[in-house]
C-alpha positions as CSV (number, residue, x, y, z in Angstrom):
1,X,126.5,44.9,-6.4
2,X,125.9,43.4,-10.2
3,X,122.3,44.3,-11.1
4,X,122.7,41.5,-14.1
5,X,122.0,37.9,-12.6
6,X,124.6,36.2,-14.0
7,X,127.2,39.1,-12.8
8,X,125.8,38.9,-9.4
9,X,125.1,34.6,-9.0
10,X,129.2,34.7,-10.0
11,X,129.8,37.3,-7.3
12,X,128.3,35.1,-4.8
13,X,131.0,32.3,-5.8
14,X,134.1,34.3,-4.5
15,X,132.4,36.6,-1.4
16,X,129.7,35.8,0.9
17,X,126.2,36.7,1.0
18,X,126.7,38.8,4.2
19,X,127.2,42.0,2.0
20,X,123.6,42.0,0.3
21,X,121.6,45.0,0.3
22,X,120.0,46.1,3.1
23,X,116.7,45.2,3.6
24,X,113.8,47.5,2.1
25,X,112.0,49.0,5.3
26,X,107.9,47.9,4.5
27,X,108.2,44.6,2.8
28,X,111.2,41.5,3.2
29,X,113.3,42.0,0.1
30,X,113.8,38.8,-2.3
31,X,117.0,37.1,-1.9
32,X,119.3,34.2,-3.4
33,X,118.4,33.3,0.3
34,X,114.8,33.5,0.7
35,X,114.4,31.9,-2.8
36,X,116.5,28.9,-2.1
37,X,114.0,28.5,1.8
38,X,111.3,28.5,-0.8
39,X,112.4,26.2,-3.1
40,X,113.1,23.5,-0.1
41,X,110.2,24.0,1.0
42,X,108.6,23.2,-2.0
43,X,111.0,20.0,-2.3
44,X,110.2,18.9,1.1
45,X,106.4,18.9,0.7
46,X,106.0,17.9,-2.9
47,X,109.1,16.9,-4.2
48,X,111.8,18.1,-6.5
49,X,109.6,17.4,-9.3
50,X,107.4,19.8,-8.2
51,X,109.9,22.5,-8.6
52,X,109.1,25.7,-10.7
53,X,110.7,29.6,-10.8
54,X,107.2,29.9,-10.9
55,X,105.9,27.8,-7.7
56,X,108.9,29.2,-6.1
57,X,107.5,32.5,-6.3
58,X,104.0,31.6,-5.5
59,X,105.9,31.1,-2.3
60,X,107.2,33.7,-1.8
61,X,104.0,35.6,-2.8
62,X,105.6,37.2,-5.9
63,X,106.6,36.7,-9.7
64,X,108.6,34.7,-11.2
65,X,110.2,38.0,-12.9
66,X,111.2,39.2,-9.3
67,X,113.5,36.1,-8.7
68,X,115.3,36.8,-12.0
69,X,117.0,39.5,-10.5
70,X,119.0,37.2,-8.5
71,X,119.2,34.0,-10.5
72,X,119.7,33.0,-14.4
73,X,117.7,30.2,-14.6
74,X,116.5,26.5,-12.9
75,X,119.8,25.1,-13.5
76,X,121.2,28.4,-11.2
77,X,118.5,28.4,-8.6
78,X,119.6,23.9,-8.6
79,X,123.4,25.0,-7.6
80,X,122.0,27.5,-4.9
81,X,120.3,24.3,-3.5
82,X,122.7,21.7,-3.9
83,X,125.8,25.0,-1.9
84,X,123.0,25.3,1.0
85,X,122.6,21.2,1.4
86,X,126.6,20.9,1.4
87,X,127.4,23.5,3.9
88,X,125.7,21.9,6.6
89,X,128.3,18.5,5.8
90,X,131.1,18.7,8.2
91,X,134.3,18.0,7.0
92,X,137.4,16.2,9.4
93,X,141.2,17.1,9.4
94,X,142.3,14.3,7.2
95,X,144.3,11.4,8.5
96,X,145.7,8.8,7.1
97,X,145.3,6.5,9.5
98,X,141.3,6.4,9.3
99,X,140.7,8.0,5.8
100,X,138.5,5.5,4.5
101,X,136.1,5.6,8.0
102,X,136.5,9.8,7.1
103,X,135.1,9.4,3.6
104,X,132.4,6.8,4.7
105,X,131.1,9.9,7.2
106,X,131.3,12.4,5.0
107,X,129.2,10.3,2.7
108,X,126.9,9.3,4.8
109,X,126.1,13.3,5.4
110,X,125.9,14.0,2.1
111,X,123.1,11.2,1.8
112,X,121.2,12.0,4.9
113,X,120.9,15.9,3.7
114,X,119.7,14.7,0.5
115,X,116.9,12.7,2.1
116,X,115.6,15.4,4.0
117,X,114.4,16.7,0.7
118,X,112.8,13.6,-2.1
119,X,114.9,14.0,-5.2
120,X,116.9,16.9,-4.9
121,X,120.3,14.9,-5.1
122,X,118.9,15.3,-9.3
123,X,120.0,19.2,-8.7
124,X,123.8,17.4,-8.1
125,X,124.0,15.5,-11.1
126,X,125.1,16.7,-14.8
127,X,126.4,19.9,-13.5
128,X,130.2,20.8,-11.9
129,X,129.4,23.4,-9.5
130,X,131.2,26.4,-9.0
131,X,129.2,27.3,-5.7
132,X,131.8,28.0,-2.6
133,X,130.2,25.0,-0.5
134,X,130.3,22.6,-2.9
135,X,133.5,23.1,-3.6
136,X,134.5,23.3,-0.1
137,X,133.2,19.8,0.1
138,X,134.5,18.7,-3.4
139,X,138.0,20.2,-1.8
140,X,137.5,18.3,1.6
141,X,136.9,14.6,-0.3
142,X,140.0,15.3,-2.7
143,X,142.1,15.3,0.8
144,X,141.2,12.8,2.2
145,X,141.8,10.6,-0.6
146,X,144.8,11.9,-1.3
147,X,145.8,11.7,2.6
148,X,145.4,7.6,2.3
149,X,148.0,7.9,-0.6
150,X,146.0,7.4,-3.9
151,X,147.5,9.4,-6.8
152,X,145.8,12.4,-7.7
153,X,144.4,10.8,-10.8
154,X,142.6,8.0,-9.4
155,X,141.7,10.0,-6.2
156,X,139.6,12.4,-8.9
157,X,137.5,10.0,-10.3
158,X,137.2,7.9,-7.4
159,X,135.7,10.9,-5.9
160,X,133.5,11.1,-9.3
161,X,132.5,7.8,-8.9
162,X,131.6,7.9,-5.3
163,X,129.5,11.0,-5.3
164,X,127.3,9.7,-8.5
165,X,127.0,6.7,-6.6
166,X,125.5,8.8,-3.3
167,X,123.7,10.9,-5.6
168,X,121.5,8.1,-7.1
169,X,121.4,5.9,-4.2
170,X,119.4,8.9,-2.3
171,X,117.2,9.7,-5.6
172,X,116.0,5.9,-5.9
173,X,115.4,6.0,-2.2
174,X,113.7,9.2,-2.6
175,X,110.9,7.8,-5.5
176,X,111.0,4.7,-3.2
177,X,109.5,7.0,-0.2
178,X,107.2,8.7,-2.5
179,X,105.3,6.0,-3.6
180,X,104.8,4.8,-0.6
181,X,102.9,7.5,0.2
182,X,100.3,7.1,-2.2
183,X,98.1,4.3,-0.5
184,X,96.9,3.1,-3.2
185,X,100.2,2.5,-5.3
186,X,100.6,-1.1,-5.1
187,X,104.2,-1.1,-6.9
188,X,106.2,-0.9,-3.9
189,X,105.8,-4.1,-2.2
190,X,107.1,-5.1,1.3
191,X,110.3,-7.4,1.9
192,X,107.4,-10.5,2.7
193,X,105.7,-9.8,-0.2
194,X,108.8,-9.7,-2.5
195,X,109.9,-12.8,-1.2
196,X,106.7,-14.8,-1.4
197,X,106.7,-13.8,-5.2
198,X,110.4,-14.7,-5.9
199,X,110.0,-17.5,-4.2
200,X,107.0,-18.9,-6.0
201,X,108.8,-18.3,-9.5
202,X,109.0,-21.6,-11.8
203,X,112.2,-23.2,-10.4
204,X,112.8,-24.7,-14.1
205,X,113.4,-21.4,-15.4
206,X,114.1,-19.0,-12.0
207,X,116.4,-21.8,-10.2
208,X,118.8,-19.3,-8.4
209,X,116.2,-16.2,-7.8
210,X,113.7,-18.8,-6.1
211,X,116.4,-20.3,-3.8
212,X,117.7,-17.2,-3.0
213,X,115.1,-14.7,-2.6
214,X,115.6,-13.9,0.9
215,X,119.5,-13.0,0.5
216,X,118.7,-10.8,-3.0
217,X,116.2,-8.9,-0.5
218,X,118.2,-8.3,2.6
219,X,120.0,-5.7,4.5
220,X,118.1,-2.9,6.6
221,X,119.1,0.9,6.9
222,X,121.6,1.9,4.8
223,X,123.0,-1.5,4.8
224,X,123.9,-1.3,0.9
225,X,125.1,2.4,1.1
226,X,127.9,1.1,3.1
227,X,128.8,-2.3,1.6
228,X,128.9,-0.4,-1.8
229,X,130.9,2.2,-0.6
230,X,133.2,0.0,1.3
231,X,133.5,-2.1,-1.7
232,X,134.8,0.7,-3.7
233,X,137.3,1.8,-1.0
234,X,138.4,-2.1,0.0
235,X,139.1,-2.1,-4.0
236,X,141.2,0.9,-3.9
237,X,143.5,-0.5,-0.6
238,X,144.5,-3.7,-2.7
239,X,145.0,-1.8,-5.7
């Protein structure tokens, strides 16, 4: 196996991790796969903000030197993340006759494994990934956009704009969840609250906010993810 960690991270892009050492026989030997446990569980508990080579390894009750025998930097350790996240998606056969309902699923588990953890969908962005699940997923989309007959040019960046879209839609709900948490952060207010304040505005200079303040603060859920993703795709059919 590559002893340098930019020799072995590529290695792990074209084979699987099945064929990694064998384990040392007194203590648990580090691993791209131990390392990326840690660093969820840092993500899950604290945030993605709170992630460091260095808390990693606290972790994993080691040094940050250990874990740069298996990966080159943050920016490496963010791709491990993002190829563990994706390979729990499931993708369908596509079909043409339900490719847009296909997408809309696929989606949708892209966006609920990225809330599991606040803010790691910021691992996903700014990078193209060369980890095998990613691309399996990256792969899977490009199908089924291409199976409801859009040209391979605007299926590529539909599929660009979609996943920013996902990608940013879980961050902001992710910073949204975390300060809620802090009792006494008073910036995220209820749907009441926002709408007594919009709807107390000046009408002479906030006519359409103040009449409208209940409709420019509705849905529940994921009510948005979907209209705005539906939006996209309804787009796309009358194109």
């Amino acid at each position: 196996m590559p002893t340098d960690p930019r020799r072995r991270r590529a290695a792990l892009h074209v084979r699987s991790q099945e064929d990694a050492a064998p384990p040392a026989r007194r203590k648990t030997p580090i691993t791209p796969d131990r390392i990326t446990d840690a660093a969820l569980q840092v993500i899950a508990a604290e945030g993605y903000d709170a992630l460091t080579i260095r808390r990693v390894a606290a972790v994993l009750g080691t040094g940050p030197s250990s874990l740069y025998a298996h990966i080159v930097n943050k920016d490496d350790l963010d791709d491990l993340l993002i190829g563990r996240l994706y390979a729990e998606i499931v993708l369908p056969e596509p079909d043409p006759a339900v490719w847009r309902r296909q997408l809309l699923d696929v989606y949708a588990q892209m966006r609920d494994q990225y809330l599991k953890y606040p803010g790691v969908s910021r691992a996903a962005m700014a990078v193209v990934s060369t980890h095998l699940e990613t691309l399996r997923i990256g792969e899977g989309l490009l199908a089924i956009l291409l199976a409801g007959g859009l040209e391979a040019q605007t299926a590529a960046w539909v599929l660009d704009a979609l996943t920013l879209y996902v990608n940013g839609y879980a961050l902001e709900r992710s910073l949204v969840q975390q300060r809620r948490q802090h009792h006494d952060d008073d910036w995220v207010l209820s749907r009441e609250e926002l709408v007594s304040r919009l709807s107390a505005l000046p009408a002479d200079r906030f006519p359409h906010t103040r009449s409208h303040a209940v409709e420019l603060t509705s849905g529940a859920g994921h009510d948005r993810f979907d209209f705005t993703l539906s939006l996209i795709l309804d787009n796309l059919t009358r194109h």
